[in-house]
C-alpha positions as CSV (number, residue, x, y, z in Angstrom):
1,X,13.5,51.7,99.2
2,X,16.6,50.1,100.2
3,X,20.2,50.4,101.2
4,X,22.4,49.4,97.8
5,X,25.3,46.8,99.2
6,X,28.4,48.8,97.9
7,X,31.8,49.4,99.1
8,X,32.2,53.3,99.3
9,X,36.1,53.8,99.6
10,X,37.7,56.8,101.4
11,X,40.6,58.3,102.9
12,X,42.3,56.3,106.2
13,X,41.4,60.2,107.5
14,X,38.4,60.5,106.7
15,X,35.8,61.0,109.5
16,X,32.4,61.2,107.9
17,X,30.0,58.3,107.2
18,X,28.6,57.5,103.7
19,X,25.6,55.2,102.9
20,X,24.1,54.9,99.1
21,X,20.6,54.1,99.2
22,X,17.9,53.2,96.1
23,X,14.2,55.4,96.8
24,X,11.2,53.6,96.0
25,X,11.2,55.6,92.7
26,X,14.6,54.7,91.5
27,X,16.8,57.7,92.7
28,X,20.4,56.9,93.8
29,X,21.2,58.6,96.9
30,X,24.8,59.0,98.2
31,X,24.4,59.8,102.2
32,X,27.1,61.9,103.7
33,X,27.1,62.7,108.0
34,X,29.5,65.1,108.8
35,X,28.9,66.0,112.9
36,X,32.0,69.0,112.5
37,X,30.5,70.9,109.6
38,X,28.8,74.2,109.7
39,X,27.4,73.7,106.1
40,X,25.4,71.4,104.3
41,X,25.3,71.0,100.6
42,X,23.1,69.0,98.2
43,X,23.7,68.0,94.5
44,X,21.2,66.8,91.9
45,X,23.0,64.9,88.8
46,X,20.3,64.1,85.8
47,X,21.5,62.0,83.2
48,X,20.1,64.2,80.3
49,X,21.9,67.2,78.9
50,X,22.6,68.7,75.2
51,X,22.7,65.7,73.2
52,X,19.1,65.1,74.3
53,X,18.1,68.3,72.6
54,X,15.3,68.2,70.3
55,X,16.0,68.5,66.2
56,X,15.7,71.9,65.8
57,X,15.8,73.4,69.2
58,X,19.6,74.2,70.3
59,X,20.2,75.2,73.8
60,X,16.7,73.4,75.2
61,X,18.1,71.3,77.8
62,X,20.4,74.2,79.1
63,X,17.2,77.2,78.9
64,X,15.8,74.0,81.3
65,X,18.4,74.1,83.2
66,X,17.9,77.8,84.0
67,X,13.6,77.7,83.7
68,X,13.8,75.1,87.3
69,X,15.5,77.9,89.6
70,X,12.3,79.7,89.0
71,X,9.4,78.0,90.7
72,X,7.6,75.8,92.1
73,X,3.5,74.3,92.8
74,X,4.4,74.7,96.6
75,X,6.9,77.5,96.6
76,X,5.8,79.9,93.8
77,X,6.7,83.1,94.3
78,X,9.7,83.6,91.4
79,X,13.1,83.4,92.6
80,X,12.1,82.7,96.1
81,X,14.8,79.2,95.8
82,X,18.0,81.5,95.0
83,X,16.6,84.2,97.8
84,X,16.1,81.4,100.4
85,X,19.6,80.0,99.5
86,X,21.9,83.0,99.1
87,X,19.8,85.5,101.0
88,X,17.8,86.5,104.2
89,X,14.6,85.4,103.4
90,X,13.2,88.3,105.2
91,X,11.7,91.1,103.2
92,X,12.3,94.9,104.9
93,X,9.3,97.1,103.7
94,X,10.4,100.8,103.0
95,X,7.5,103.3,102.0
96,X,8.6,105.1,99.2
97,X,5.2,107.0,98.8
98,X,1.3,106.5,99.9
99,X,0.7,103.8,97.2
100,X,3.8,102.0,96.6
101,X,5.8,100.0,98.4
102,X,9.5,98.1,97.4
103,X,10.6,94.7,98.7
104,X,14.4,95.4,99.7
105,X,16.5,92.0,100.1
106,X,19.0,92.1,102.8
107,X,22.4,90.8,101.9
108,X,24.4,88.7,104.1
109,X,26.9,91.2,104.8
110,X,23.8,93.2,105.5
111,X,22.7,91.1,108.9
112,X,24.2,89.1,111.4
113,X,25.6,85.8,110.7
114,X,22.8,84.2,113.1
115,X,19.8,85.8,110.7
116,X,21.6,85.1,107.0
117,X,21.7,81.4,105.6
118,X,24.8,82.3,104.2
119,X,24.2,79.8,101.1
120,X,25.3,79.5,97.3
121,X,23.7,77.5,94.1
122,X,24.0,77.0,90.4
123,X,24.0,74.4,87.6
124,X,25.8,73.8,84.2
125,X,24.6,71.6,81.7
126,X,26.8,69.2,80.0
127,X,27.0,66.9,76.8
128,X,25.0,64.0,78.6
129,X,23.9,64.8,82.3
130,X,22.7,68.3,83.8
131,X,23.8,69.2,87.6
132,X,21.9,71.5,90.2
133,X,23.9,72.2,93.4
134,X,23.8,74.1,96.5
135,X,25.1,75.0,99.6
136,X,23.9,76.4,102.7
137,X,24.0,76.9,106.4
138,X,22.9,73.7,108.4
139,X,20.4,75.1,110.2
140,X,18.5,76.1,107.0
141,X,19.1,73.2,105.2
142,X,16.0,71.5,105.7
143,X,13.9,73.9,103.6
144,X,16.5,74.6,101.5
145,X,16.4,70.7,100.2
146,X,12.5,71.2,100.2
147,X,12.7,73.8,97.6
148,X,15.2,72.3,95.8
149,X,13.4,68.9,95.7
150,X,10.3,70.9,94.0
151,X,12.7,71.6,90.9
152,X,12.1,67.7,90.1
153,X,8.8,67.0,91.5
154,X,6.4,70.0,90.3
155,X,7.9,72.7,88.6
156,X,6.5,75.9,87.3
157,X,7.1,77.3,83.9
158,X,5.0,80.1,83.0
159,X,5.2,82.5,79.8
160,X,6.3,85.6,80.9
161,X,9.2,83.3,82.9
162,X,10.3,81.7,79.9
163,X,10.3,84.8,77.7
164,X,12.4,86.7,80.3
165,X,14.8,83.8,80.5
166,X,15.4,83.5,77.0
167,X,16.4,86.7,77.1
168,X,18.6,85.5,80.5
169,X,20.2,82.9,78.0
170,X,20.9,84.7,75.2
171,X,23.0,87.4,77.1
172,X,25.0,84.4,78.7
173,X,25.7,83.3,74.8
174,X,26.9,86.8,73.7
175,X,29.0,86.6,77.1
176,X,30.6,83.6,75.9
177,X,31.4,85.5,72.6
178,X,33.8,87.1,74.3
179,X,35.5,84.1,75.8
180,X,38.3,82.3,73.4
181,X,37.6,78.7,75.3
182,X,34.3,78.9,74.3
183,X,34.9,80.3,71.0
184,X,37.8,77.2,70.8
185,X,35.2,75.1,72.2
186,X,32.6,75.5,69.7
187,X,34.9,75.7,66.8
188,X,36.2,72.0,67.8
189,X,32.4,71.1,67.4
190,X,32.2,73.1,64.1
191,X,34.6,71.0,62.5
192,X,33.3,67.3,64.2
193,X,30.6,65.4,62.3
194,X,27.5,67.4,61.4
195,X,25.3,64.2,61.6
196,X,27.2,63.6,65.4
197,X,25.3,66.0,68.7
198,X,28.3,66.1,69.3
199,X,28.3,69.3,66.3
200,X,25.6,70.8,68.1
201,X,25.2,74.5,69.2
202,X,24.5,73.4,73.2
203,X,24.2,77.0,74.9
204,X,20.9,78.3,73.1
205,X,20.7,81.9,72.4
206,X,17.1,84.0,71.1
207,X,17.3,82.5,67.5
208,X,17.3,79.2,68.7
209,X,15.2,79.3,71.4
210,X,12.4,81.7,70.3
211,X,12.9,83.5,66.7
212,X,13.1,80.0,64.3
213,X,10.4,77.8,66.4
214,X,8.2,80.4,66.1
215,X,9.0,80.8,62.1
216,X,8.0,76.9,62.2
217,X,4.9,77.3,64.4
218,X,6.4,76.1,67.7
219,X,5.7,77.2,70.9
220,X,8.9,77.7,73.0
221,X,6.9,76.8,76.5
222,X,5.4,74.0,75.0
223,X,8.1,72.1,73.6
224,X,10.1,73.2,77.3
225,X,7.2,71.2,79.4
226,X,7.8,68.2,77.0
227,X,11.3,68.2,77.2
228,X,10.6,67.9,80.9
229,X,8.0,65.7,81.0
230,X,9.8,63.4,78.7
231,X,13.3,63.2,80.1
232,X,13.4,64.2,83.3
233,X,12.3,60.9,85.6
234,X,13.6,59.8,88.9
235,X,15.7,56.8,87.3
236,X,17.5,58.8,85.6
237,X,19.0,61.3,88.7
238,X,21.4,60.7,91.2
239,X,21.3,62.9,94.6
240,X,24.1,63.8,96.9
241,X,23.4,64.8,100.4
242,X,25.8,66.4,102.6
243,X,25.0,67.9,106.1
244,X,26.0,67.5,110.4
245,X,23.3,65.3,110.9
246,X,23.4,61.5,111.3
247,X,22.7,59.1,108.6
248,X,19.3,57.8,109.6
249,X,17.8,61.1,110.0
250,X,19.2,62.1,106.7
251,X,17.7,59.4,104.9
252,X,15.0,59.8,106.4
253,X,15.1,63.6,105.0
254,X,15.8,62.2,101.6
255,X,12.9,60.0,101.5
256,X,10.4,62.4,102.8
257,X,11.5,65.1,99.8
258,X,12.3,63.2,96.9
259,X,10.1,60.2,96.9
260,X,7.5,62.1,95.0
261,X,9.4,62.9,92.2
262,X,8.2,60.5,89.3
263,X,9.7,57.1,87.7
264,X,8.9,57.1,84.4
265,X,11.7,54.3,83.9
266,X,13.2,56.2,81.1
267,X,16.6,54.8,79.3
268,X,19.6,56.5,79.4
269,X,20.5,58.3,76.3
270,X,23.8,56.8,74.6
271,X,25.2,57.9,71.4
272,X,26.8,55.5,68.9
273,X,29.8,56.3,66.8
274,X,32.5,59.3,67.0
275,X,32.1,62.8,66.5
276,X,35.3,62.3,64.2
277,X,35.8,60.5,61.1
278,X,39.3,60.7,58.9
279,X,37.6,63.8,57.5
280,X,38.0,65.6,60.5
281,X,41.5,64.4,61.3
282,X,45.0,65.7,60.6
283,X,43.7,69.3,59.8
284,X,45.2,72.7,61.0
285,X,42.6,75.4,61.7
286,X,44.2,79.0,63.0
287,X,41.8,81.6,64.7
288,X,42.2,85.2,65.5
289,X,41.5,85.3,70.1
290,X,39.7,87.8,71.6
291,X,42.7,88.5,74.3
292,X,46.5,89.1,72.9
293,X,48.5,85.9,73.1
294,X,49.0,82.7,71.1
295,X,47.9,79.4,71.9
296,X,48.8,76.0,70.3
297,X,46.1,73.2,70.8
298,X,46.7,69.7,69.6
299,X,43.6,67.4,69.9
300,X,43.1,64.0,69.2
301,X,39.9,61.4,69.5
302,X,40.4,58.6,71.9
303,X,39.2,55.9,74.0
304,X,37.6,57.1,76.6
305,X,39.6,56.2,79.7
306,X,36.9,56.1,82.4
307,X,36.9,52.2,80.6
308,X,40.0,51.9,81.7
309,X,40.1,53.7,84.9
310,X,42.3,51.7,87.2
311,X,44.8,52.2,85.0
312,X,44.6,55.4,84.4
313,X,46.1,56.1,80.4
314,X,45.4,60.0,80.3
315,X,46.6,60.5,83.3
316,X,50.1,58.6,82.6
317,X,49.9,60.4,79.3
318,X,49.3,63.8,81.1
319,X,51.8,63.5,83.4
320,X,54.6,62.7,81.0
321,X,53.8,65.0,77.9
322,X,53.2,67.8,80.7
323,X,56.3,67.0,82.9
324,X,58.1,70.6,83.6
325,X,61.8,68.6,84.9
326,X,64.8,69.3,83.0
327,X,64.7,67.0,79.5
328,X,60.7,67.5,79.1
329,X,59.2,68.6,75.8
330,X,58.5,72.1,78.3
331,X,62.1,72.4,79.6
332,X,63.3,72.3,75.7
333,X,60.8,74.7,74.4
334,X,61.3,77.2,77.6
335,X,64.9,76.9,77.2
336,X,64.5,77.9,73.2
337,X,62.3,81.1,74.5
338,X,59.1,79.0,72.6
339,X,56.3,78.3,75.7
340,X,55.2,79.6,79.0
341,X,53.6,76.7,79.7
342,X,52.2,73.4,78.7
343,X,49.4,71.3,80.3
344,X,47.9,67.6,78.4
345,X,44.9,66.5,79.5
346,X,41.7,64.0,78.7
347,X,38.6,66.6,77.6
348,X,35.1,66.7,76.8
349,X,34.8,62.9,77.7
350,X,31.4,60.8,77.5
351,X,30.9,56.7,77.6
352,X,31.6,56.6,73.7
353,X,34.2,58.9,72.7
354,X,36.9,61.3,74.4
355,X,39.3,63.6,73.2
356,X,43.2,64.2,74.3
357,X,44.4,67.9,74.6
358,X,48.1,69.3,74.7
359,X,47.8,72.9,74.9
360,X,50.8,75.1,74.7
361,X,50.8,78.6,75.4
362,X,53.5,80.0,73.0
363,X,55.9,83.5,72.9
364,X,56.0,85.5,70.3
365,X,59.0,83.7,68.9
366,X,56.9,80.3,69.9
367,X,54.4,81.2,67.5
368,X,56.6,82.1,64.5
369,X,57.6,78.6,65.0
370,X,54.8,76.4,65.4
371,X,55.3,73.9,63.0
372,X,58.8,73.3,64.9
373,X,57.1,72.9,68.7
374,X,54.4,70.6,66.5
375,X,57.1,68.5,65.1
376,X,58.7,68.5,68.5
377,X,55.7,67.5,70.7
378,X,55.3,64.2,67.7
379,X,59.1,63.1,68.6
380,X,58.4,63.2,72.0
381,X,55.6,61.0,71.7
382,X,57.2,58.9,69.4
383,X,59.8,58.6,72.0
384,X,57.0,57.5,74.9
385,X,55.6,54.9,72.3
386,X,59.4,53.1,71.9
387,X,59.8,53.7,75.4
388,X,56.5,51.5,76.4
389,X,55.0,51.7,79.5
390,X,57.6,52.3,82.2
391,X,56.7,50.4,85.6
392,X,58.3,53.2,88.7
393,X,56.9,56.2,86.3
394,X,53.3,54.7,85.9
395,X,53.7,53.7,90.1
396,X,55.0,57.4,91.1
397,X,51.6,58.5,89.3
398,X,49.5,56.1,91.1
399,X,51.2,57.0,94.5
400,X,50.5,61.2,93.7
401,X,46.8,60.3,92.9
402,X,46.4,57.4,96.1
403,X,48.0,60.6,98.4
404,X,46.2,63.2,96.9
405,X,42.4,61.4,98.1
406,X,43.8,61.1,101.3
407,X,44.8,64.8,101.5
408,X,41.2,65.3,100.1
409,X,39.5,68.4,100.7
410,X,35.7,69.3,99.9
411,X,36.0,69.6,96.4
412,X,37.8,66.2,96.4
413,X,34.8,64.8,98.5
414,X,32.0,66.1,95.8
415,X,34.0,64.8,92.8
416,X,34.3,61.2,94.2
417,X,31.0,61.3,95.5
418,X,29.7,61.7,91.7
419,X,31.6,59.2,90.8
420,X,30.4,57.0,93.1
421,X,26.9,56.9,91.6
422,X,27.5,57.9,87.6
């Protein structure tokens, strides 16, 4: 184990210390000491997600995702992580009659502040990487970490967990049914390279995950455990630690939790080529939304600009396409009674490929003249391209983004913490 010689840049303001360290086993660990906090917050980033899934298995890294909050070899009583974190992990026993007796979990709001540990977790699992987080009170963070190391070091997925989960993940598909941006979401896959994972269906839902691998003889648990066993390794994971103690005892912490977790000095997994081909490009789908409105989406494939992150492309882009000042592509279309807003942004971005988003939400009259605001939003960029690069415009962006990390809240903190070990 060793301290890693980088320069970890932060706001003039900022008051905390920060120290990146290397375990034994290969995790990258980003330190944070903050002596004025009252809660302490970990984050595990593993650089698998849904391209990793398995031919024929849709969904299997995120049904992982879930299958880890469950148990543990050293803690593993079901659930007992999420209780510990969100809960008092004191159980109240009620006699209901002479034989049978019910647990009763007393809420935060239920107790005092001194007895609850007042706490919060969850995960999401994206194209390429997969990201447990938590907070909790400081005084319970300790054991918190402990049981949330154990989701990396010895996991327990037993059969009647993962049959109930499956269930667990295919109502949070049919949830997403309802939701346009996923719909939209999906659809933008639909219509991208079938031999790309970037085309893949990445949530998982019963068919997937249980009805066609058992129709091919497949075992659901099984294939879950090698999933595991084959992707998930400590070289591959990058941990960020957040709490009022000092540095030393926190790494100390660290090491003592997370050393046991295995190196199995697996490669990251990088896909070659673009999800879009000339195929794909320069069509016009329409869909019917869930919820009453109309929305234009323009989307195209580009560089991704985390190659070119100093200067910063997408977000020059960004602020010029979305500008709201009078003489912006916005200010006309409001003005004709066309948009209620417009936002551009870089989306769904990975090492190899990226896409560019202008989303307009139109009026009624906006949307009986689409093709117009389409033929609109191409002048305008036709206009940027002769324009070229202009020096004070790409400087005032710079300035807003320098002054924005030193106005930095905790959100601000977590995101450049990630980035400081991705």
């Amino acid at each position: 184990m060793g301290e890693a010689a980088v320069e970890i840049v932060k706001p003039r303001t900022d008051t905390r210390e920060y120290r990146r360290i290397v375990l034994r086993n290969s995790l990258e660990v980003l330190l944070i000491s903050d002596p004025d906090t009252d809660k302490a917050a970990a984050s595990m980033s593993v650089s698998v997600g849904s391209f990793s899934d398995p031919e024929g298995f849709p969904g299997l890294a995120h049904f992982l995702e879930h299958m880890l909050f469950y148990a543990s070899e050293k803690y593993p009583l079901e659930d007992s992580y999420s209780k510990y974190i969100t809960e008092i992990f004191t159980a109240r026993m009620e006699l209901e009659d002479e034989n049978i007796f019910s647990c009763i979990w007393i809420h935060p709001k239920d107790a005092s502040s001194s007895e609850v540990h007042g706490g919060s977790t969850n995960a999401f699992t994206a194209s390429e990487h997969t990201n447990y987080f938590f907070d909790v009170n400081t005084d319970c963070f300790e054991e918190a970490l402990d049981r949330f190391a154990q989701f990396f070091v010895k996991p327990l997925m037993s059969a009647d967990a993962t049959t109930r989960e499956i269930k667990a993940v295919d109502s949070e598909n049919k949830k997403n049914l309802l939701s346009d941006a996923w719909r939209m979401d999906q659809l933008q896959k639909h219509v991208s390279a079938e031999g790309h994972p970037y085309h893949k269906f990445s949530t998982g839902n019963r068919d997937t995950l249980e009805v066609k691998p058992k129709e091919k003889g497949l075992d659901t648990r099984h294939e879950l455990i090698k999933f595991y066993e084959e992707h998930y390794s400590a070289n591959l994971m990058h941990l960020v630690v957040y709490t009022k103690e000092s540095l030393d005892k926190i790494q100390s912490l660290v090491e003592h939790k997370f050393q046991e977790i295995q190196n199995k000095d697996r490669s990251n997994f990088h896909i070659r080529g673009q999800p879009c081909t000339s195929e794909h490009l320069q069509i016009l789908v329409k869909t019917v939304p869930i919820k009453q409105g109309h929305k234009l989406i323009v989307v195209w494939p580009i560089t991704p600009s985390i190659h070119n992150y100093k200067e910063g492309p997408c977000r020059y882009l960004g602020h010029l396409i979305g500008h709201e000042g009078k003489g912006s592509l916005f200010y006309i279309l409001k003005t004709l009674g066309w948009a209620t807003s417009l936002s551009a942004w870089e989306e769904d971005w990975t090492c190899e490929f990226s896409f560019f988003e202008v989303v307009i939400d139109l009026t009624d009259a906006g949307h009986e003249h689409m093709q117009d605001i389409v033929g609109l939003l191409f002048k305008y960029i036709s206009l940027l391209r002769q324009t070229g690069v202009c020096k004070w415009i790409f400087d005032e962006v710079h300035v807003v983004g320098a002054s924005m990390i030193e106005a930095s809240n905790d959100k601000l903190l977590w995101e450049r913490s990630f980035h400081c070990l991705r």
